[in-house]
C-alpha positions in Angstrom: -36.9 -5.1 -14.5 -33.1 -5.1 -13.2 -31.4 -6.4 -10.8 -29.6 -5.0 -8.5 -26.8 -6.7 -7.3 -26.5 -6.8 -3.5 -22.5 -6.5 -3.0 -20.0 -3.9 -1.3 -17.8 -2.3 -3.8 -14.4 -1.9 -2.0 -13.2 1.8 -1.9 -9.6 1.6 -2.9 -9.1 5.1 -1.2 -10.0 3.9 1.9 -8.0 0.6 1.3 -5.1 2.3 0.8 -5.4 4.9 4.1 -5.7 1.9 6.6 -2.7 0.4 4.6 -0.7 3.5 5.4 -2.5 3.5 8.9 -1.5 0.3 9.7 2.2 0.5 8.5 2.6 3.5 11.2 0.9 1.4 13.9 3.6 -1.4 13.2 6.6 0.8 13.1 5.7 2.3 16.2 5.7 -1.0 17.6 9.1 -1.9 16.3 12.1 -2.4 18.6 14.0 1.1 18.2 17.2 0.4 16.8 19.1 2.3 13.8 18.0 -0.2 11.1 14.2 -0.1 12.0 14.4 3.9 12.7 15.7 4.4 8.8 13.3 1.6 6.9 10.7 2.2 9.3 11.0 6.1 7.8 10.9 4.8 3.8 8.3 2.5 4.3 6.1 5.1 6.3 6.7 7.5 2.9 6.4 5.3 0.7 2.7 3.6 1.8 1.6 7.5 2.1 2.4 7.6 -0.9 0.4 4.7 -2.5 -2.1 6.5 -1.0 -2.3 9.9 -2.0 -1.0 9.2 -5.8 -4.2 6.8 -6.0 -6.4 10.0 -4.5 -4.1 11.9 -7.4 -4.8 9.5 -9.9 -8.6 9.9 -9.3 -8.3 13.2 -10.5 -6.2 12.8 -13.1 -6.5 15.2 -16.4 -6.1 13.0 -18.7 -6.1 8.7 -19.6 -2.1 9.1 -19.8 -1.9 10.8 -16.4 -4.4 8.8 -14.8 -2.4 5.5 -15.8 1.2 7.1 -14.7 -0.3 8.0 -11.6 -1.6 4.5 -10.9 1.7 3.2 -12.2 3.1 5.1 -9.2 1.1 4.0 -7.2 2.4 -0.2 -7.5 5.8 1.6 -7.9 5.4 2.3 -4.4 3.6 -0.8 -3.3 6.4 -2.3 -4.2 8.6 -0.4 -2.4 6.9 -0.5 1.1 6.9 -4.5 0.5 10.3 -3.8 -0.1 11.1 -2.1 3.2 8.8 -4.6 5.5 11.1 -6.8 3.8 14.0 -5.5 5.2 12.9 -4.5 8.9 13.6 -7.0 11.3 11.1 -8.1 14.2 14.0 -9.5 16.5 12.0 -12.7 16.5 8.8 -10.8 18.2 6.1 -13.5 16.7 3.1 -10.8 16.8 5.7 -8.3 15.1 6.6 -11.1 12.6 2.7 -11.7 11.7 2.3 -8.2 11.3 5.0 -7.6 8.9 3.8 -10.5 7.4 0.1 -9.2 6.9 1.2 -5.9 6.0 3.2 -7.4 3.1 0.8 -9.7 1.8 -1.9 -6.4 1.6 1.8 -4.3 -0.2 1.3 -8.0 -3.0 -2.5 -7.5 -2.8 -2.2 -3.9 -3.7 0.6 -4.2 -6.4 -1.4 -6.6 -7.9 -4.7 -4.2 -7.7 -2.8 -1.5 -9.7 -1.7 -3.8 -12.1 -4.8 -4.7 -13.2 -6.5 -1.6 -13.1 -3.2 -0.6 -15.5 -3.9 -3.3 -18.2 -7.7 -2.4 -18.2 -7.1 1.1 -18.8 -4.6 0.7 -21.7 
């Protein structure tokens, strides 16, 4: 007989929404100044688009798009742990943990995409 294994499998799709999800709750949250208006923008884009390039990259045509399309996706990982990096949380300590949080899941996901790169080449 086999066993089943008892275990949730993670849905990266969903993973990647509350990402996005969460990045717009924090930037509403964000003292409105010039600085946080503009990186609060990019970094809105660019965990969309983490997002919807990994829904993309699901339905990819081919091995080669599938792994370009996940290569975009860390590209812009990367660049939303780029922009928490630069917004500033006026020493707000719930705003700091946030950004803090929200950059460690940007790491977790870079790293995600990475692998799933070097297993599908």
């Amino acid at each position: 007989m086999t066993e089943i294994k008892n275990y949730k499998q993670y849905d990266l799709e969903e993973r990647t929404f509350k990402f996005a999800k969460n990045i717009r709750d924090f930037v509403k949250k964000l003292p409105k100044n010039s600085a946080n208006i503009e990186d609060g923008k990019q970094v809105i884009r660019s965990s969309g688009s983490t997002g919807a390039n990994y829904i993309e990259a699901n339905k990819a045509l081919s091995k080669k798009d599938f792994i370009m399309r996940i290569k975009i996706c860390r590209k812009e990982a990367k660049e939303s742990k780029y922009w928490l990096s630069l917004i500033g949380a006026n020493g707000d300590e719930s705003l700091e943990k946030d950004c803090n949080n929200l950059t460690r899941e940007a790491d977790e996901l870079m790293k995600i995409f990475s692998s799933i790169i070097i297993k599908s080449i």
